[in-house]
LUMTORPA-646683 format. One record per residue (C-alpha): residue in three letters; x, y, z; residue number from 0. Coordinates in nm, 3 decimals. Layout:
N
<ALA <X Y Z> NUM>,
...
REM end
This chain:
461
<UNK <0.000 0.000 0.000> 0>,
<UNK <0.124 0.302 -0.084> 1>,
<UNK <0.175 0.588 0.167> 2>,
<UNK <-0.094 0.840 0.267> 3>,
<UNK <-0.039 1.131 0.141> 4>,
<UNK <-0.345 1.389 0.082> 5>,
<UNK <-0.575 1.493 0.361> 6>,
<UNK <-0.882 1.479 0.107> 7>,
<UNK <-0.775 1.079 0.035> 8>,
<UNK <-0.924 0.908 0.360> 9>,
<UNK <-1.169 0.951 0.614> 10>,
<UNK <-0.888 1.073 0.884> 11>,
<UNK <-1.128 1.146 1.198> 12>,
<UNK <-1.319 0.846 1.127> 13>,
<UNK <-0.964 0.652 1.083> 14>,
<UNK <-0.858 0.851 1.447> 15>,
<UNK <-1.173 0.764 1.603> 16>,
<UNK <-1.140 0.384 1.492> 17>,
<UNK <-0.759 0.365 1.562> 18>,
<UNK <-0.840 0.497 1.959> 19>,
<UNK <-1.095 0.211 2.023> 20>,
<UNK <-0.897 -0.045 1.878> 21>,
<UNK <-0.615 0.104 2.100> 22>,
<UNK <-0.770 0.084 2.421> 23>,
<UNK <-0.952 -0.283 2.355> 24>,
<UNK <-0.594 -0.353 2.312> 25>,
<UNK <-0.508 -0.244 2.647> 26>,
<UNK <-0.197 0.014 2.544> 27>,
<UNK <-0.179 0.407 2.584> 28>,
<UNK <-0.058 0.612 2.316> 29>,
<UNK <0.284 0.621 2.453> 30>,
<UNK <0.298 0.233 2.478> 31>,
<UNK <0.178 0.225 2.115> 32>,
<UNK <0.413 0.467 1.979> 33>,
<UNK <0.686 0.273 2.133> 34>,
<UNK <0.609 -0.067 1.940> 35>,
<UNK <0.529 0.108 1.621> 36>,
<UNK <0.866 0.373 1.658> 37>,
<UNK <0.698 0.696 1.665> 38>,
<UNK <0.667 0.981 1.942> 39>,
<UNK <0.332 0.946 2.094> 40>,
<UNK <0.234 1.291 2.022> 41>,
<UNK <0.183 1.165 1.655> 42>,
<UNK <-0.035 0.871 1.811> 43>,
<UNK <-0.223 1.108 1.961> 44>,
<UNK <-0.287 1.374 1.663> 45>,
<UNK <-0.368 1.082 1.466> 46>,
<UNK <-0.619 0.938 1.702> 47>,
<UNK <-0.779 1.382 1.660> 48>,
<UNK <-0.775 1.344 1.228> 49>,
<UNK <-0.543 1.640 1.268> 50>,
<UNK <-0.215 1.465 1.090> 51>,
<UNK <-0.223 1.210 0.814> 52>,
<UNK <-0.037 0.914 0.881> 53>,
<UNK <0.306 0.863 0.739> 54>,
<UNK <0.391 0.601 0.464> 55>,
<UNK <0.378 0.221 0.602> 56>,
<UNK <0.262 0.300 0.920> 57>,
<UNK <-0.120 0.270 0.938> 58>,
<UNK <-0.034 -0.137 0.794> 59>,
<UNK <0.176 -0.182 1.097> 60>,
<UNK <-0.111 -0.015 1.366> 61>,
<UNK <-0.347 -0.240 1.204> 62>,
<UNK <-0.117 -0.501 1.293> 63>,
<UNK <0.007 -0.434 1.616> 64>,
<UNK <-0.363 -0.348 1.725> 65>,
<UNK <-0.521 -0.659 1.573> 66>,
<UNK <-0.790 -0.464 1.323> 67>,
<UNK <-0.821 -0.750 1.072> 68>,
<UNK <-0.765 -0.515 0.795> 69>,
<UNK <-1.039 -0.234 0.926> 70>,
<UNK <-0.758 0.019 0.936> 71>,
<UNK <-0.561 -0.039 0.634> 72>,
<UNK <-0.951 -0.046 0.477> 73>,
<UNK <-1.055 0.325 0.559> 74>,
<UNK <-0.764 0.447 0.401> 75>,
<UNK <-0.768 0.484 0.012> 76>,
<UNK <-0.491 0.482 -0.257> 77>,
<UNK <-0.319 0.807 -0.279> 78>,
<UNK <-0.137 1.002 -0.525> 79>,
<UNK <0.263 0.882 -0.427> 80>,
<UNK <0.365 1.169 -0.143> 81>,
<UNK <0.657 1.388 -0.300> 82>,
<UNK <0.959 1.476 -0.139> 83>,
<UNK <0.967 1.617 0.185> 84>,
<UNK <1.210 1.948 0.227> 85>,
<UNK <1.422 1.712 0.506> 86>,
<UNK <1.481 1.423 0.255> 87>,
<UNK <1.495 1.697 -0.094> 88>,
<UNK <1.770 1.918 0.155> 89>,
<UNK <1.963 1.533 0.235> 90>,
<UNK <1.988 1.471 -0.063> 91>,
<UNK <2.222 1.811 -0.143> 92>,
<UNK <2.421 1.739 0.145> 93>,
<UNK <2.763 1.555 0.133> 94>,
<UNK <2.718 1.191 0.082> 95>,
<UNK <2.437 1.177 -0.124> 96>,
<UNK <2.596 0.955 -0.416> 97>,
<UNK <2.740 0.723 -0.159> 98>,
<UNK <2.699 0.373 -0.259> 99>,
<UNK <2.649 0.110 0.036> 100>,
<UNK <3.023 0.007 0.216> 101>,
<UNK <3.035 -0.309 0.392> 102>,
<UNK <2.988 -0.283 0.818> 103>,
<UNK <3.373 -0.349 0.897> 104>,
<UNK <3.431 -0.319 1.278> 105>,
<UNK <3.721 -0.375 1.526> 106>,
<UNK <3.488 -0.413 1.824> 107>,
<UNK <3.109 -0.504 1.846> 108>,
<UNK <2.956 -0.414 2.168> 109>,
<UNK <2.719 -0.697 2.300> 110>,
<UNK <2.508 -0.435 2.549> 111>,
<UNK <2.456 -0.065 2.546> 112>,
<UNK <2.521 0.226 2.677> 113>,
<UNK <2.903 0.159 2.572> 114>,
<UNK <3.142 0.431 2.599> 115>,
<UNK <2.860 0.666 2.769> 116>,
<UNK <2.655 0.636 2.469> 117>,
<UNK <2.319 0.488 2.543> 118>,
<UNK <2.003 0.339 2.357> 119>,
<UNK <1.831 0.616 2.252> 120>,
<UNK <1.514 0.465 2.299> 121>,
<UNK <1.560 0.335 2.634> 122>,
<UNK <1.859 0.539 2.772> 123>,
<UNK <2.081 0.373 3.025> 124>,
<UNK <1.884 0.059 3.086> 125>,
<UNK <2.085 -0.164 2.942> 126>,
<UNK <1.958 -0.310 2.577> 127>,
<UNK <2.091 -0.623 2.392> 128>,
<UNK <2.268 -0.520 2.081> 129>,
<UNK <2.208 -0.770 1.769> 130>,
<UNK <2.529 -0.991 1.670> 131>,
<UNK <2.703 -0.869 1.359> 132>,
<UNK <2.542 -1.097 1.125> 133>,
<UNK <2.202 -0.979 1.210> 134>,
<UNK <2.325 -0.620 1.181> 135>,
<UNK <2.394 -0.663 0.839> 136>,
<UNK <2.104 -0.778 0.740> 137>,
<UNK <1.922 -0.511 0.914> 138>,
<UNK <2.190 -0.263 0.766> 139>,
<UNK <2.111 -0.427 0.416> 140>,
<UNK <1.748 -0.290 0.461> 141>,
<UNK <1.843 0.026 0.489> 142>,
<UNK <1.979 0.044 0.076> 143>,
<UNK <1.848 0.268 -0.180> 144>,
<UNK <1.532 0.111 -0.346> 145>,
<UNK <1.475 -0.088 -0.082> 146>,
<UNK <1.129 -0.044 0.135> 147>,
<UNK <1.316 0.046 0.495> 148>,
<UNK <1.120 -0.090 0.813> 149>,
<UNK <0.858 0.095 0.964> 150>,
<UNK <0.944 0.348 1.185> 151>,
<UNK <1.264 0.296 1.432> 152>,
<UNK <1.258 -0.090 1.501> 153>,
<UNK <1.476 -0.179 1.859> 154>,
<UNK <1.702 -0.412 1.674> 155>,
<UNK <1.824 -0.144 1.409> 156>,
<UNK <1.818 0.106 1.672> 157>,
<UNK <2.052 -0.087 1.897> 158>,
<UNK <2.258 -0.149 1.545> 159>,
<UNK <2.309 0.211 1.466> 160>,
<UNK <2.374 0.325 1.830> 161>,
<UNK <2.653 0.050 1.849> 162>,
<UNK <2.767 0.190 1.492> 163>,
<UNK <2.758 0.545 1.628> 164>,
<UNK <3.014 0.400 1.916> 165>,
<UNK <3.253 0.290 1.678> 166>,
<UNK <3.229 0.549 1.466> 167>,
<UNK <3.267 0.818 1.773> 168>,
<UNK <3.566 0.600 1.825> 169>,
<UNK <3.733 0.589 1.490> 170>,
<UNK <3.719 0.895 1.415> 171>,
<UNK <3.930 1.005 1.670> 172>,
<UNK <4.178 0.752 1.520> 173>,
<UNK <4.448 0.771 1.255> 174>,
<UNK <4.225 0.565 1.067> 175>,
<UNK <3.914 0.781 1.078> 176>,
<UNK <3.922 0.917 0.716> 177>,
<UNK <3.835 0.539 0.600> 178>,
<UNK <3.521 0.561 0.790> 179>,
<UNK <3.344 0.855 0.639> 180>,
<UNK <3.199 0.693 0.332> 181>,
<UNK <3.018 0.452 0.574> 182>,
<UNK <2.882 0.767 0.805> 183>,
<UNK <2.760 0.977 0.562> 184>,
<UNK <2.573 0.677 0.410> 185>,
<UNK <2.384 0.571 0.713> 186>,
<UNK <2.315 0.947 0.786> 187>,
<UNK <2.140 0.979 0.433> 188>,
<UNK <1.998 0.574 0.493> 189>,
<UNK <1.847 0.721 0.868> 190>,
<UNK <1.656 0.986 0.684> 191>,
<UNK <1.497 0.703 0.502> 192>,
<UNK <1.388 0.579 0.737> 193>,
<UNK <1.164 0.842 0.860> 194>,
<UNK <0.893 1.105 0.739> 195>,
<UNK <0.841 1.447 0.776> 196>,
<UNK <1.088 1.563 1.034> 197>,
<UNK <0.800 1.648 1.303> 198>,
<UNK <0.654 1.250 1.236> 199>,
<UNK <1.010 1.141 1.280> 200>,
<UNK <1.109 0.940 1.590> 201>,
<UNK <1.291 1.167 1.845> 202>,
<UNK <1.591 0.877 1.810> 203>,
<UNK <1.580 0.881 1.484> 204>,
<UNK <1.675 1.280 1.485> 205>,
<UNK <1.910 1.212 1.793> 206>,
<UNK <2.112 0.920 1.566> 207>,
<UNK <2.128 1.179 1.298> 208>,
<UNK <2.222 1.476 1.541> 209>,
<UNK <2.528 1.264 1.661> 210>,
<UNK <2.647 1.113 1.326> 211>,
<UNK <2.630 1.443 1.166> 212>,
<UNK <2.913 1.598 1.422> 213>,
<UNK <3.119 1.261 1.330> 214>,
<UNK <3.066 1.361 0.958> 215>,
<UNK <3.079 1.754 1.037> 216>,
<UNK <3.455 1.702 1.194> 217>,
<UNK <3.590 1.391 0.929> 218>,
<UNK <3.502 1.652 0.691> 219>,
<UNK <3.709 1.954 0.896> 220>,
<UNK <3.939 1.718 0.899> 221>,
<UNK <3.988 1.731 0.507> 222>,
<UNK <3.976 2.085 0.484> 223>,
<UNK <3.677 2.097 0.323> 224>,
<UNK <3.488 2.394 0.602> 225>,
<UNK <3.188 2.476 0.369> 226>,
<UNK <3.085 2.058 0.371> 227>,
<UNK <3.163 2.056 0.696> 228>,
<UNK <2.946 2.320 0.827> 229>,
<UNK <2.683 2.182 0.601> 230>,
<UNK <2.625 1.856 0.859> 231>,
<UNK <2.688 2.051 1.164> 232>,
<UNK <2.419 2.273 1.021> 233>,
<UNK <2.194 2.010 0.962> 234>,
<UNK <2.318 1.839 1.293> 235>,
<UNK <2.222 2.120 1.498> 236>,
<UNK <1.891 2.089 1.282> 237>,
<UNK <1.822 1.747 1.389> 238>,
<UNK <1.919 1.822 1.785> 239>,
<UNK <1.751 2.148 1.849> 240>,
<UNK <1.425 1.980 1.688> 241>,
<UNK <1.408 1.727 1.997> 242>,
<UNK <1.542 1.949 2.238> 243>,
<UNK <1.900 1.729 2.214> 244>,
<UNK <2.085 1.981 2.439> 245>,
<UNK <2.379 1.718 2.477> 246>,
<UNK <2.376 1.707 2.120> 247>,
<UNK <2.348 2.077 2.061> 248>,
<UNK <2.661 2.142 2.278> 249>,
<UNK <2.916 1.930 2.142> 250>,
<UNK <2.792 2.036 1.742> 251>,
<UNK <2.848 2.397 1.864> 252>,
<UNK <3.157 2.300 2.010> 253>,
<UNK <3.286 2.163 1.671> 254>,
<UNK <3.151 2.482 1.479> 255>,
<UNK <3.370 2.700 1.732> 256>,
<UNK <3.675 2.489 1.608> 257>,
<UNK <3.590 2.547 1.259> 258>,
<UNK <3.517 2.882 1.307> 259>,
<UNK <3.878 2.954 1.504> 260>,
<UNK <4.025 2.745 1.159> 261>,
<UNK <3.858 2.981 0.945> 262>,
<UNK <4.020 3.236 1.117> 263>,
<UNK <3.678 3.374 1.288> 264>,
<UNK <3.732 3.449 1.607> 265>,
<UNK <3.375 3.677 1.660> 266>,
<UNK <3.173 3.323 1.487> 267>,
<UNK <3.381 3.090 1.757> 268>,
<UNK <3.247 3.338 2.069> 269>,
<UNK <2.912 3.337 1.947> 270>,
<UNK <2.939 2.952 1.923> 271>,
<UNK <3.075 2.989 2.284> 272>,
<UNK <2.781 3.233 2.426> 273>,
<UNK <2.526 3.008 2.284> 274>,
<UNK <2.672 2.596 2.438> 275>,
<UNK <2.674 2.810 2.755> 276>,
<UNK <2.317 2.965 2.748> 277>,
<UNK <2.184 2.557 2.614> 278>,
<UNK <2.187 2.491 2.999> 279>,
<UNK <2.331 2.636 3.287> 280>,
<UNK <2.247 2.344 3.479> 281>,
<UNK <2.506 2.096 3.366> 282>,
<UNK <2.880 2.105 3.461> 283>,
<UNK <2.982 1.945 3.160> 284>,
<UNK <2.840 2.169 2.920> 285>,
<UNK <2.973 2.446 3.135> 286>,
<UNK <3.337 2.300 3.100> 287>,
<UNK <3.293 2.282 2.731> 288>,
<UNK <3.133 2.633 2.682> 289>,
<UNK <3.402 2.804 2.902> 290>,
<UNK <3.706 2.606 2.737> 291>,
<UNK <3.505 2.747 2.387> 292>,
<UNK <3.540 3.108 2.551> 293>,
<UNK <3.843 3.077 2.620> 294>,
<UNK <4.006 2.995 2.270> 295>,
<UNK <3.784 3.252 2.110> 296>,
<UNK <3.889 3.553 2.376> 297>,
<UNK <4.239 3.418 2.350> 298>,
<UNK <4.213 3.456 1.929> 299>,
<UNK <4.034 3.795 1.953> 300>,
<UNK <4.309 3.868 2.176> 301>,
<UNK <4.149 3.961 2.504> 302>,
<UNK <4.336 3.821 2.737> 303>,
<UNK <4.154 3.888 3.059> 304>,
<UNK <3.886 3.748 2.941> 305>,
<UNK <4.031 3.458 2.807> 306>,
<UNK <4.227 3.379 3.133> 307>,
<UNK <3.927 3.427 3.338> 308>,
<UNK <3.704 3.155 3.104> 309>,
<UNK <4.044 2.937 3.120> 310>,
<UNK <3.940 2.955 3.554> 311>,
<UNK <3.600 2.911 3.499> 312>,
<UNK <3.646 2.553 3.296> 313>,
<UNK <3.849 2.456 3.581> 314>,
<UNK <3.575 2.529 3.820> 315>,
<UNK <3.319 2.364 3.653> 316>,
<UNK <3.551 2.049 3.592> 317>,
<UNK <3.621 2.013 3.980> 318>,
<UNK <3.164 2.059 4.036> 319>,
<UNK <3.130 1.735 3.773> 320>,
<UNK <2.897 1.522 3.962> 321>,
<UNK <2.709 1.179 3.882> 322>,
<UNK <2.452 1.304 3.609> 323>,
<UNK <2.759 1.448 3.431> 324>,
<UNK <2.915 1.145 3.462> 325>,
<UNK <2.618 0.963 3.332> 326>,
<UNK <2.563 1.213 3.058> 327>,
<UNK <2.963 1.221 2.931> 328>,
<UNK <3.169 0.997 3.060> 329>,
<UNK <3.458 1.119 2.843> 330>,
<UNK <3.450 1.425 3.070> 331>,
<UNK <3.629 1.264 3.353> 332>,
<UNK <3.929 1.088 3.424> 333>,
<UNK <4.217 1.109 3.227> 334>,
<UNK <3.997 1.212 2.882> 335>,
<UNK <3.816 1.482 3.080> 336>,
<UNK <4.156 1.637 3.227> 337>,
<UNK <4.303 1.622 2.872> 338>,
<UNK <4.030 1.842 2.735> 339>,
<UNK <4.098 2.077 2.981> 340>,
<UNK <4.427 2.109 2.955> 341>,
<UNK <4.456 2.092 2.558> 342>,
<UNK <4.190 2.404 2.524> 343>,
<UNK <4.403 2.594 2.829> 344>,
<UNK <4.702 2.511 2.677> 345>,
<UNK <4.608 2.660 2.352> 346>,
<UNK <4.417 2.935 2.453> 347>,
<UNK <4.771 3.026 2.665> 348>,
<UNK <5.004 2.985 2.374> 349>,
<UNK <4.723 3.202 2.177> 350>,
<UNK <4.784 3.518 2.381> 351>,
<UNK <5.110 3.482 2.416> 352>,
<UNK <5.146 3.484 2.045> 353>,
<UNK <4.926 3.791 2.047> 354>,
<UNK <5.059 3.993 2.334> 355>,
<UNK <5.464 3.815 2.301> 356>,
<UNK <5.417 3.770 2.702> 357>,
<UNK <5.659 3.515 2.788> 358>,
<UNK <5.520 3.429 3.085> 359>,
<UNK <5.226 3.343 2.934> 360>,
<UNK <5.415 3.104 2.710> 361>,
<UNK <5.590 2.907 2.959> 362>,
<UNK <5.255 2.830 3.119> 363>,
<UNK <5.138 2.681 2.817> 364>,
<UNK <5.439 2.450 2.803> 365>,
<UNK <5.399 2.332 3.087> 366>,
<UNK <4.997 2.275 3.071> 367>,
<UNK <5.040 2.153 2.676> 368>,
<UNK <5.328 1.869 2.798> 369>,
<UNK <5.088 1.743 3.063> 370>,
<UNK <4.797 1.724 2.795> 371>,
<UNK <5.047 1.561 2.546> 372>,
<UNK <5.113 1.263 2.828> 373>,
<UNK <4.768 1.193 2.885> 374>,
<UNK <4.707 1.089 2.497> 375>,
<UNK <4.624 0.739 2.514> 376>,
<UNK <4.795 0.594 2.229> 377>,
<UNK <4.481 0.509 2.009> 378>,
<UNK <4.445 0.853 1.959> 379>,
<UNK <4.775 0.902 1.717> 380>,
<UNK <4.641 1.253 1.566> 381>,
<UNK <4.575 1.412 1.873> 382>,
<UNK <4.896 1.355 2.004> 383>,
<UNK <5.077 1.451 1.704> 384>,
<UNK <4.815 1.809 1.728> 385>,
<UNK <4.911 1.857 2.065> 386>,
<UNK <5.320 1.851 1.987> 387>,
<UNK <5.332 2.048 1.731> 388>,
<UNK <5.140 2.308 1.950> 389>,
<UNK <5.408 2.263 2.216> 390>,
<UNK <5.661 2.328 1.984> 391>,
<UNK <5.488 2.685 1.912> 392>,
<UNK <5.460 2.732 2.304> 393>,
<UNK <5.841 2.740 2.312> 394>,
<UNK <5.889 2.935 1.997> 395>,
<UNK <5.646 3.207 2.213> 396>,
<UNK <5.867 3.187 2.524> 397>,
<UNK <6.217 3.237 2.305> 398>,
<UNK <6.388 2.907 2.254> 399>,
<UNK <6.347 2.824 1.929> 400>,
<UNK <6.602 2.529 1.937> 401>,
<UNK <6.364 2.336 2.176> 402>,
<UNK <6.041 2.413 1.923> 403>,
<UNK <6.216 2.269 1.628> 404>,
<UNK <6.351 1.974 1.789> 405>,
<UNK <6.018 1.885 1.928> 406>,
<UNK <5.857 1.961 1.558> 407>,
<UNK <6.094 1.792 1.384> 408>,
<UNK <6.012 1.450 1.571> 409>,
<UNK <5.697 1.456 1.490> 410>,
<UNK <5.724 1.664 1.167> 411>,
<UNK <5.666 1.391 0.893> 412>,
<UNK <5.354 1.214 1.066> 413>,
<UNK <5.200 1.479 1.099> 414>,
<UNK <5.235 1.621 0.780> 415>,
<UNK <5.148 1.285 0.659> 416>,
<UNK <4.818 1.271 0.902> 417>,
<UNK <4.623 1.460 0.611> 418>,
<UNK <4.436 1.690 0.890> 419>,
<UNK <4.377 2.054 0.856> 420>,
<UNK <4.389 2.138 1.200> 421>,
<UNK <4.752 1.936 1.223> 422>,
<UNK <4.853 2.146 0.879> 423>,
<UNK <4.732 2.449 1.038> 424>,
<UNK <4.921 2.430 1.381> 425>,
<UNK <5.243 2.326 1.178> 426>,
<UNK <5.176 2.626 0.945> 427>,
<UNK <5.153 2.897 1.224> 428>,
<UNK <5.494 2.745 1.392> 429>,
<UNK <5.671 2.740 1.063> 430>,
<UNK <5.538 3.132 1.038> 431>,
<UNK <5.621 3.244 1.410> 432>,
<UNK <5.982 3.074 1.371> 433>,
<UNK <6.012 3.225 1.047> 434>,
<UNK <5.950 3.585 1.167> 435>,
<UNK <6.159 3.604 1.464> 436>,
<UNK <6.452 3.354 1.410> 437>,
<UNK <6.488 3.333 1.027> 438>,
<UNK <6.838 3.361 1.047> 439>,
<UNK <6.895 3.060 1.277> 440>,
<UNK <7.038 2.758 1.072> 441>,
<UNK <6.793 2.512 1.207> 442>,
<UNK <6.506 2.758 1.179> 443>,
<UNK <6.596 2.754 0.798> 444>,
<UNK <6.621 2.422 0.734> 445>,
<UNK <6.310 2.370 0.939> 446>,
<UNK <6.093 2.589 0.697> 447>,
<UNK <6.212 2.508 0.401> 448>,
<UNK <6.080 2.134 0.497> 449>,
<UNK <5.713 2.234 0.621> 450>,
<UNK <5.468 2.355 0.367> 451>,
<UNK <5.323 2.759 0.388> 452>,
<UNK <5.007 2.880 0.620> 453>,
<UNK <4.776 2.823 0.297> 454>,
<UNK <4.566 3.085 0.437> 455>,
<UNK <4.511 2.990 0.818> 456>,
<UNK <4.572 3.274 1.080> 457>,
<UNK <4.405 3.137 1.385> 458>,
<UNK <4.507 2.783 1.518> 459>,
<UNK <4.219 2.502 1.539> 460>,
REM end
């Protein structure tokens, strides 16, 4: 059957009407209903009022699920095929789009969720059984273009894309992670399949898509390619904000500040800044990451009272963490949590001390950038690579340009190799500052004469 389409088609009230007794003689409220069939209830319940027509597939499955014998599927007529919605017409202009299917290849396969703090997103923290990779594939395989996707947001695929989304999360953090960005973009184009018309959708269908956008938004930063990659976080932040994903919200904003700061737009990354602090004062977490934010825009605009005083704040708010943050991102404790911290103060340090040539401030970001380059775990090659190159430029600020280049030049060919902009951009403005003040030095020569131009970056990532 196909899907319902026109108002003027079917008898909707009469269909609501019908749909609400067979409902109740089945013993379910609307949210228990709109659980089994994948949808919010608040579309079970404007259905059940004749006020919204029912997306494609679905009034088959109610008639199902609610044991009509066909009465349902029966007051609906054929329609006129639905066209395009704007959600799936804007998709399909959106990175990705001629993506052809890539096989599920995975290091690790998670048995239960939540795994690495990321939960089901249709029962939270519960614990849910994840399929075994040989059902996910089949699931995944359902998911192609032509093919007729299942209705709604069934458990089984859910679970499958959430453990995806862990991998993914992890990956991309990874040397390997621009292998894994055909396979992203295709399931974020495959999850818009699977829905309707963004207010029908399921709010875990928009929260999968909200959280594989940022992984698509950043693989893409990572290329260089800013106008792509603001299109997902764009249409990330879409997705989030429509459910009222503040989680979600914060960390996409926190990538856009990054971009921005790449771009060389300092003004863009403090608005980016203002606005993952004002998505909820409540939460330590998001406070850390909004005042770490501040403090690398302030510290690129050059304010650097204001920067130093944000660079206090995400302290503050790191030592008031407590158990929901904990719950809500795990990655913002222990040893990954203190390395955040101490990256963005770091940075944000050797930033005004390149602006203001304040030596002092220099030497405190050597020391804070050496203990964030110990606590890279080893998985997480680029970041480590990042983070040395950016203690190189912390000595070049303080005056001993001997120790930058040695440190650069242990690192130099990785992370030229890496094939990341924010890498390219960090080795770049080093190659520049040495340049400037110690061109004559032999080593300082040879040194630049190895490592490519800025190619048009002025403010680190």
């Amino acid at each position: 059957m196909a899907g319902h389409a026109s108002g003027q088609s079917a008898h909707w009230p009469e269909f609501g009407r019908r749909m609400r007794e067979w409902r109740r003689r089945a013993g379910l409220t609307q949210a228990q209903l709109g659980l089994r069939v994948g949808y919010h209830h608040s579309l079970i319940s404007k259905l059940e009022s004749g006020v919204r027509v029912p997306p494609a597939g679905l009034v088959e499955c109610l008639d199902s699920i609610l044991g009509a014998d066909g009465e349902l599927v029966a007051l609906c007529r054929e329609p006129a095929r639905e066209p395009d919605s704007p959600q799936r017409t804007l998709l399909s202009l959106l990175p990705g789009a001629g993506v052809r299917p890539v096989p599920v290849a995975v290091r690790f396969w998670p048995a239960t969720l939540p795994e690495d703090g990321i939960g089901c997103p249709l029962h939270g923290h519960v614990g849910c059984a994840v399929p075994d990779l040989e059902t996910a594939r089949d699931l995944l395989a359902l998911l192609g273009p032509g093919r007729t996707p299942p209705r709604g947001l069934e458990p089984d695929l859910t679970h499958v894309l959430t453990a995806l989304l862990v991998e993914y999360s992890r990956l991309s953090l990874e040397s390997e992670s621009a292998t894994v960005l055909p396979a992203v973009e295709w399931l974020l184009h495959a999850l818009t399949r699977l829905g309707d018309v963004a207010e029908d959708a399921h709010p875990a269908h928009q929260r999968l898509a909200a959280n594989y956008a940022a992984i698509a938004g950043r693989l893409r930063m990572h290329r260089g390619q800013t106008t792509l990659s603001m299109a997902w976080f764009g249409h990330g932040l879409a997705r989030a904000d429509l459910i009222g994903d503040v989680g979600a919200r914060v960390r996409l904003l926190s990538e856009v500040s990054t971009l921005a700061r790449l771009d060389g737009d300092a003004d863009t990354a403090l608005a980016c800044a203002r606005a993952m602090a004002a998505a909820d004062p409540t939460r330590s977490w998001t406070a850390v990451l909004a005042t770490m934010a501040l403090a690398r825009g302030h510290a690129a605009a050059g304010d650097d009272a204001e920067a130093l005083r944000a660079v206090a704040a995400a302290e503050s708010a790191y030592g008031r963490l407590d158990e929901r943050d904990h719950l809500e991102a795990p990655w913002i404790g222990g040893d990954q949590g203190r390395l955040r911290v101490d990256a963005a103060a770091g940075a944000a340090l050797r930033d005004l001390a390149a602006v203001t040539g304040d030596r002092a401030l220099a030497r405190q970001a050597v020391v804070v950038t050496s203990q964030s380059v110990a606590l890279v775990p080893e998985r997480m090659r680029p970041a480590a690579l990042l983070l040395s190159v950016r203690l190189a430029d912390a000595y070049a600020c303080s005056g001993e340009p001997d120790a930058a280049v040695a440190i650069a030049e242990g690192v130099r060919v990785e992370a030229e190799a890496a094939g990341r902009a924010t890498i390219t951009a960090e080795l770049a403005g080093l190659r520049a500052r040495l340049g400037r003040r110690w061109g004559a030095v032999a080593a300082v020569r040879e040194f630049a004469d190895r490592v490519p131009g800025p190619g048009g970056h002025t403010i680190r990532p």
